[in-house]
C-alpha positions, 0 to 999 in steps of 0.5 A, spaced: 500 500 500 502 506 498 503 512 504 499 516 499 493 512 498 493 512 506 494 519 507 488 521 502 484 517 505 486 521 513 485 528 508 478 525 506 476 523 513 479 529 516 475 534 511 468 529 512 469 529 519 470 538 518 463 537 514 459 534 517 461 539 524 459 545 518 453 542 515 449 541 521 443 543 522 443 545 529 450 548 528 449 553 522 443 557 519 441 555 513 443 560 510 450 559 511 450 554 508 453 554 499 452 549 494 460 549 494 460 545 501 456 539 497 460 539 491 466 539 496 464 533 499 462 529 494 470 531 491 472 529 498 467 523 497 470 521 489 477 522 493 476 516 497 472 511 492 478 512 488 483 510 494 479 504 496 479 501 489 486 501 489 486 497 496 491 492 496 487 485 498 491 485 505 491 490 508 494 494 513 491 496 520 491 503 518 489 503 512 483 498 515 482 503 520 482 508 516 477 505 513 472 504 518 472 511 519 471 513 513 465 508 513 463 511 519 463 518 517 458 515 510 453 513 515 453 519 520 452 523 513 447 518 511 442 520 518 443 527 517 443 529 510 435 527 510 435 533 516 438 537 512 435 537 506 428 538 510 430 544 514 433 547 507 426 546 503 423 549 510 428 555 509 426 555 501 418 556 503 420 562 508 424 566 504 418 564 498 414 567 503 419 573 505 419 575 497 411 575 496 411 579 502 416 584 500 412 584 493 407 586 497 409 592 500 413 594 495 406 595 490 402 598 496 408 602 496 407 605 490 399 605 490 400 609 495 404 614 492 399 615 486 394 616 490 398 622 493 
């Protein structure tokens, strides 16, 4: 087994881990949230299938326990991502809401100023 591919896959559990504390819904406003951070981890995610392809057949006890928290960090992202998603299409329907609220305002506005 190569160091790197050994060292690709601790940089990609280090980056998953970081998302997974980034992308929380309870730790951020949806609104912090960009479509960078899920292109990021999908790259992130591409880099491990890429480095467990490669995996020799014996392997070594890091590379296995690397491995695992790899695993791991898919299964956790697996829980929270459906959250997410719901609290992001709550957050698309309040702004949806926020927006015909502001058009609204925004033509009695006018109304009211040809009237006067």
């Amino acid at each position: 087994m190569a160091a790197d591919t050994l060292t690709t896959l601790l940089q990609v559990n280090g980056s998953i881990r970081s998302a997974l504390t980034r992308l929380r819904p309870d730790q951020k406003h949806c609104s912090d949230i960009l479509p960078q951070d899920f292109s990021d981890l999908l790259s992130e995610i591409l880099r491990a299938a890429e480095c467990l392809r490669g995996q020799p057949t014996q392997s070594e006890a890091e590379f296995a326990q690397a491995s695992l928290e790899y695993r791991n960090n898919l299964e956790k992202l697996k829980e929270f991502l459906p959250q997410l998603h719901g609290n992001l299409l709550a957050e698309k329907s309040r702004l949806e809401a926020a927006q015909v609220q502001v058009a609204a305002a925004a033509a009695w506005a006018r109304a009211s100023t040809k009237t006067l």
